[in-house]
C-alpha positions as semicolon CSV with decimal commas, in nm:
position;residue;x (nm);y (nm);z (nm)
1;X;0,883;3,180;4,371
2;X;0,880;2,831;4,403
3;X;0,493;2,798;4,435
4;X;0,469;3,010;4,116
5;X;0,671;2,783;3,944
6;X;0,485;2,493;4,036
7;X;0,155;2,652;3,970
8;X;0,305;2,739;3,628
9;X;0,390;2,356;3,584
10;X;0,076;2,218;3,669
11;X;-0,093;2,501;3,423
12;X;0,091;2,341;3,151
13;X;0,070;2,005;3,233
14;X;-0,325;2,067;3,224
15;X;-0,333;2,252;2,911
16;X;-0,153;1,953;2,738
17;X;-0,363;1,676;2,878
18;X;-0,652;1,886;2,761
19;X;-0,563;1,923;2,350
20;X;-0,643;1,645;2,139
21;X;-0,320;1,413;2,013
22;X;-0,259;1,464;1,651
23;X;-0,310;1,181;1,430
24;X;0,005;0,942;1,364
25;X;0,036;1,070;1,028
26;X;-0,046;1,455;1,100
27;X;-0,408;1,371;0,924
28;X;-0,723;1,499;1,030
29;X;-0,937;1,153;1,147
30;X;-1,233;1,319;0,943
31;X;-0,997;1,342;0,639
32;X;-0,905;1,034;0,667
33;X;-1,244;0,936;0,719
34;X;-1,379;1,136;0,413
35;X;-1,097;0,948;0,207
36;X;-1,219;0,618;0,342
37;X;-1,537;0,667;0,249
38;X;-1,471;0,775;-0,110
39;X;-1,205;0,579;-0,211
40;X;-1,239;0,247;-0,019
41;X;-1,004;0,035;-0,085
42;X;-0,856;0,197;-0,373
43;X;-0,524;0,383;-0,272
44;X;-0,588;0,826;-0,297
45;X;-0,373;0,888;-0,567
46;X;-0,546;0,637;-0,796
47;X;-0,923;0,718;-0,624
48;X;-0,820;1,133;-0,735
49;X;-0,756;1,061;-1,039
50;X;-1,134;1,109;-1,061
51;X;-1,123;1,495;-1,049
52;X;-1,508;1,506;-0,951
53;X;-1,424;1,360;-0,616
54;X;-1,242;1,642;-0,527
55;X;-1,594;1,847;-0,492
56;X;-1,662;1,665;-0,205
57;X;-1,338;1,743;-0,029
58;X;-1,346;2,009;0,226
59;X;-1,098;2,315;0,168
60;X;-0,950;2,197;0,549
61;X;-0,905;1,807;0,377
62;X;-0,783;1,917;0,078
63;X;-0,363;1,942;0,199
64;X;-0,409;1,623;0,366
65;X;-0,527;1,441;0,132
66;X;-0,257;1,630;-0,125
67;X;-0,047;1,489;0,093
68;X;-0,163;1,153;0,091
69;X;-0,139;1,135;-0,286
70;X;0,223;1,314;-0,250
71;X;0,356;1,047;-0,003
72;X;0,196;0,729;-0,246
73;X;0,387;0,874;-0,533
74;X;0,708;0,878;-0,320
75;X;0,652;0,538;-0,188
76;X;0,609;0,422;-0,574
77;X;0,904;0,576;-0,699
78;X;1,121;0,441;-0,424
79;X;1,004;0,084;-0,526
80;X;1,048;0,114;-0,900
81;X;1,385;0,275;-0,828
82;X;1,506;-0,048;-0,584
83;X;1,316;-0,250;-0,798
84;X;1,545;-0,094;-1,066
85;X;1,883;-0,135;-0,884
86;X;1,806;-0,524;-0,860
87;X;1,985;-0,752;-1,060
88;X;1,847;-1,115;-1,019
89;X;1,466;-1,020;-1,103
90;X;1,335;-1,086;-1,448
91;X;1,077;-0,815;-1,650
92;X;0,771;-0,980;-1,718
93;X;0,620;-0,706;-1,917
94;X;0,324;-0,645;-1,704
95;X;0,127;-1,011;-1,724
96;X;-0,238;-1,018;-1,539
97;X;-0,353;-1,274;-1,300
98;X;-0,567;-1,272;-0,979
99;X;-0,499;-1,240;-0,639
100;X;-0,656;-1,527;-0,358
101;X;-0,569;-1,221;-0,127
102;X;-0,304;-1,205;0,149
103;X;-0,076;-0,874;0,185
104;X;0,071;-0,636;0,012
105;X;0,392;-0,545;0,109
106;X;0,678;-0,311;0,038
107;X;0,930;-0,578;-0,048
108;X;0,952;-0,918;-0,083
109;X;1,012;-1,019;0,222
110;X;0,735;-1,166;0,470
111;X;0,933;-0,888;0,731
112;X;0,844;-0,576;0,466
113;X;0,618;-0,358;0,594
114;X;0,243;-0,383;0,498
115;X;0,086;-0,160;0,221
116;X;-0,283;-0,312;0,280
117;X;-0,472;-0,664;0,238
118;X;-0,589;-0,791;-0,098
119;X;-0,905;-0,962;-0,145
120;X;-0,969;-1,281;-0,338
121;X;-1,039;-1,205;-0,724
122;X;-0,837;-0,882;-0,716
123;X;-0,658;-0,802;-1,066
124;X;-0,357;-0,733;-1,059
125;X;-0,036;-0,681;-1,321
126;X;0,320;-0,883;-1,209
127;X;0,522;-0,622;-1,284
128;X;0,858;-0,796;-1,229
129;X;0,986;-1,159;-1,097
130;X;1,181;-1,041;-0,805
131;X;1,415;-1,369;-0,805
132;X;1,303;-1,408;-0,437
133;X;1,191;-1,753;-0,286
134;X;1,009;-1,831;-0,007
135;X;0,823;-2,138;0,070
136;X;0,833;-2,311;-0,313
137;X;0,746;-1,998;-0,472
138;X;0,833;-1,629;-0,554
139;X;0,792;-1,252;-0,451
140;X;0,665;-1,057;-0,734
141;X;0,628;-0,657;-0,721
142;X;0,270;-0,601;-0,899
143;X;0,007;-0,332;-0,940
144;X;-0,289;-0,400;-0,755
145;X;-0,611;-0,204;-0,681
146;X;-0,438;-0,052;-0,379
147;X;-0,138;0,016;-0,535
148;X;0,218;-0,093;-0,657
149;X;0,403;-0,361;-0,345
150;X;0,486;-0,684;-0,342
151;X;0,281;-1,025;-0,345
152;X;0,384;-1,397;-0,302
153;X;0,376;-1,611;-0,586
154;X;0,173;-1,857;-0,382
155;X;-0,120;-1,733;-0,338
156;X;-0,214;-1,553;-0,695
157;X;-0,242;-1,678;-1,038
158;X;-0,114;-1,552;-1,389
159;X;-0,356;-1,552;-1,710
160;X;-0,113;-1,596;-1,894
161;X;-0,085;-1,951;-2,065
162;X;0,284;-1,878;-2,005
163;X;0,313;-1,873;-1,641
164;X;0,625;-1,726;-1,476
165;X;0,793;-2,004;-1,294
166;X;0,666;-1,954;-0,906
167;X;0,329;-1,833;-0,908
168;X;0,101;-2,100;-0,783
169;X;-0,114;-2,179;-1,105
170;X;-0,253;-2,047;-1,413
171;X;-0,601;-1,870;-1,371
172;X;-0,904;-2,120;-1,423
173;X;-0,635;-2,398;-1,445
174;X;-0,469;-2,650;-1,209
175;X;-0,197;-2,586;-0,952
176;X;0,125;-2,665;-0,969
177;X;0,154;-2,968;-0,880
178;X;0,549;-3,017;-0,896
């Protein structure tokens, strides 16, 4: 009995070792891959909004990626609803400027988690002065090419002729020099 169990053991052990790990997520890697390679940078649920794309989805990619968009739409109404619940930040009715890259984040906090990396001469909209200093300058929550997060004041500009108090300088002008 004892060697059956042990044989039974082992048999399992081996099986286990022997099936692929699932992804962190519970993606397929070619899903992911196939996303990747459409989208880029650009987050899925914006990238889908393109309808076409979806022809050159597999039927097996098709929940994941479903998914994807599912758990981005989540994610954004989370933020809009803490964004909502703050009281010190200030509505700046969706101003444009530029990103000089640096992270994305989920709030504004250095210690927020990552969304993704922006490049330098990325639009995006400020969306809301989050009241939040660090380092001489705010955390704004914005809409980027890779979706809605958080970005430091300090290293994007506005357009607007009127810039909010702690971003780092108007587009095409001087910094801040204060």
């Amino acid at each position: 009995m004892m060697i059956w169990r042990a044989l039974t053991v082992m048999s399992v052990v081996l099986l286990a070792g022997s099936v692929s790990p699932a992804p962190a997520q519970g993606f397929q890697p070619e899903c992911m891959a196939k996303v990747k390679q459409l989208c880029g940078r650009v987050s899925p649920g914006r990238c889908f909004e393109d309808e076409s794309l979806w022809d050159a989805v597999s039927a097996r990619c098709s929940g994941d990626i479903q998914t994807m968009i599912e758990m981005e739409r989540e994610a954004s109404e989370e933020q809009a609803q803490s964004a909502r619940s703050r009281t010190d930040g200030a509505d700046i009715n969706d101003m444009r400027g530029q990103s000089y890259g640096g992270v994305l984040r989920s709030g504004p906090s250095m210690n927020s988690r990552k969304l993704g990396s922006l490049y330098e001469g990325d639009n995006i909209n400020i969306l809301e002065d989050t009241g939040v200093w660090f380092n001489d300058y705010k955390w704004f929550r914005i809409d980027s090419p890779i979706g809605v997060g958080f970005h430091w004041g300090g290293i994007f500009c506005s357009e607007s002729d009127q810039r909010p108090d702690g971003v780092f300088s108007t587009c095409g002008g001087q910094p801040d020099t204060e």
